[in-house]
Structures are given as C-alpha cells and as structure tokens.
N, C-alpha and C positions, 0 to 999 in steps of 0.2 A: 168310510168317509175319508176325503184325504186328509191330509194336516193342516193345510190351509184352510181348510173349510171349520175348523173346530173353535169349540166356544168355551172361555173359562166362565166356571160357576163364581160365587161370591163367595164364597166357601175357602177357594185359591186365591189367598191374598198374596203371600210375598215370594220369593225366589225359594225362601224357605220352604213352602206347601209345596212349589213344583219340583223339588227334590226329593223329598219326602212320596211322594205321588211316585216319580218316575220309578225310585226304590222300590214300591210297591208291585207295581206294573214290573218289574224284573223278577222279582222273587213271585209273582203268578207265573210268570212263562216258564221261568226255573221249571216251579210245581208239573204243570203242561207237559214237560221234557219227560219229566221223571217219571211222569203217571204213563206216558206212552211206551218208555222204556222198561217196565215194570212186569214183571211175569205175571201171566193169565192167571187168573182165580184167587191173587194176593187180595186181599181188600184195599183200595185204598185210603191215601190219607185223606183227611179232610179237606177243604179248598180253605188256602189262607183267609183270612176276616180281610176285608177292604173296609178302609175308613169312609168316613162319610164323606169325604167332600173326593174323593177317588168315587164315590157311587154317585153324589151330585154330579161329577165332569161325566161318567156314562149317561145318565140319563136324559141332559140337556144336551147331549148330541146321539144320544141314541146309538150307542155303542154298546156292543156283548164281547166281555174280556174273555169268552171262550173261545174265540174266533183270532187266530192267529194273522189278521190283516188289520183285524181292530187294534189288537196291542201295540202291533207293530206302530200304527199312524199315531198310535198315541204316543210312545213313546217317541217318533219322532217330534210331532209336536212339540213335547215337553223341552227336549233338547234343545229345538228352532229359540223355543220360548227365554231358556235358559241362554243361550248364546248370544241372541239379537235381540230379547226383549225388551221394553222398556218400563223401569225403574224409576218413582218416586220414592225417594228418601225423607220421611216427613219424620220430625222428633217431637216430640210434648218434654211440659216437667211432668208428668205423672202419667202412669199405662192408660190408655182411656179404655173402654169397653168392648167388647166384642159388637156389638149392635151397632158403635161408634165408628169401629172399624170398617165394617159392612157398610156404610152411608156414607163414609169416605170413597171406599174404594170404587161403592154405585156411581157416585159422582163423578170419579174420574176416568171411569169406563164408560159412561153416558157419555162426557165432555173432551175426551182425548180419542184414547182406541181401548177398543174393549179387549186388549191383550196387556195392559201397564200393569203392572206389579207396583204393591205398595211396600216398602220395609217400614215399619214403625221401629222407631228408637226413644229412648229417654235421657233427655238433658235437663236435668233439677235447675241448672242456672237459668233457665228464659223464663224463670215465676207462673208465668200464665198465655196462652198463646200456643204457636208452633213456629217451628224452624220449617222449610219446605226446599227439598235438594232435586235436580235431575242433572244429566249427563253435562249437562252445560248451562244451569240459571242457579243460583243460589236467592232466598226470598226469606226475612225472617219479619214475623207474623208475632212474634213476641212483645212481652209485655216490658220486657226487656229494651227492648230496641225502641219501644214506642217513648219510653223516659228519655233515651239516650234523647232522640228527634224533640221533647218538648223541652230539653233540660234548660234553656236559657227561661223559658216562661215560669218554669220551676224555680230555679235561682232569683229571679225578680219577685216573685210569688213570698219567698221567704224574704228578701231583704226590704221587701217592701207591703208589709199584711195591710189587708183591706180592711179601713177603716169604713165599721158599718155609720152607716147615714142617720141622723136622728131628725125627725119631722119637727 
C-alpha cells in the first residue's frame, strides 16, 4: 500500500507512538537482514514482540511486516508523519485517561485530518479545563482563564454581596 494511502489507528496518539512504532518497524527489518544472512540449519531467533498499536496500524491497513514493501511504506509513512505532520498540543492540570485520550484524539481525526497527533501535557496551574496549542493558534479553555475574563463581576461580587430579599 503506498504511504499516502495509510491510516493511523487510535492506538497512535502522539509523535511519541510514531517514534516508538518506526523504532519497532527497524529493529523487525534489522531481524529480516540477519535471519536471511544466517547459515542454513541455525535455528532461528524468534520474531521480535510487536506492540499493540504497531499490530492495530497493520491491521487497519492490512499490511504483513514480512513483506519488505510493507515495512518499507510504513516506515516511510511514519517519517512523512514525523516531519509534516500535524500536531495538537493540548495540556490538563491532571493526566486524564487513556479512554479520554482516545475520544480526544477520535474527535480531532473525525473533525481535522485523520493524520494530527495529539501530545498531552500537564500544567497543574489552569485548575480545571485545558490549554489547546497548534502550529499557529494558542486557545486556553481553562478554568484559569475563565476567572481572569469574569474578574470584574467577581470583584463587584465581593465588594458588593447580595443582599437576599425578605417578602
């Protein structure tokens, strides 16, 4: 399949997975080398463990990493992915969930391109909410940011308490 034709699973959420993956996909071809160059009747070794979300990206594009055209597109891929891809930088105050994560990144692969990467980060100072970064918008969603924006109603709020109403 070419490279352009491939599809990341949900599995590959940040720049982080597709490094780790390409890593992967090198040290199989490594293997491949060795096992060809290898004198008749050695046993060999076993085939490296692939991670799950390196067998999710085979199986949602229907790729067999024994097949030195498969690795190959993959690994191009991954690289294309790594060099031009596109990058949401979203922060919490606290890690949120794997399942969180996945409904994040669903959303923004439904609603952008289904090639954006997400990095998750942690900034304890935005209380509740998220920060939201890409190549060129900065967007904070914070609970932080939202005081800043009300702080005059806040200020009046204390200087002037609501005197409850008696029938």
């Amino acid at each position: 399949m070419a490279p352009e034709n491939l599809k990341l699973p949900l599995s590959v959420v940040s720049n982080g997975d597709v490094m780790r993956i390409r890593r992967e996909i090198n040290q199989l071809d490594e293997y491949i080398s060795q096992m060809a160059l290898r004198k008749p009747g050695t046993p060999p070794k076993h085939l490296p463990r692939l991670s799950t979300s390196l067998n999710d990206f085979a199986e949602i594009n229907k790729l067999n990493f024994l097949n030195n055209t498969d690795r190959s597109s993959a690994l191009k891929f991954f690289q294309n992915l790594l060099d031009k891809g596109p990058i949401v930088h979203i922060s919490f105050a606290s890690e949120p969930s794997e399942s969180f994560i996945r409904k994040i990144t669903a959303w923004f692969r439904d609603n952008t391109t289904p090639l954006v990467m997400i990095n998750i980060g942690l900034e304890p100072s935005i209380a509740a909410g998220c920060t939201l970064r890409t190549e060129n918008h900065f967007h904070d969603f914070s609970l932080r940011e939202h005081f800043k924006e009300q702080r005059s109603l806040l200020l009046n709020g204390i200087r002037e308490p609501a005197v409850p109403k008696h029938e």
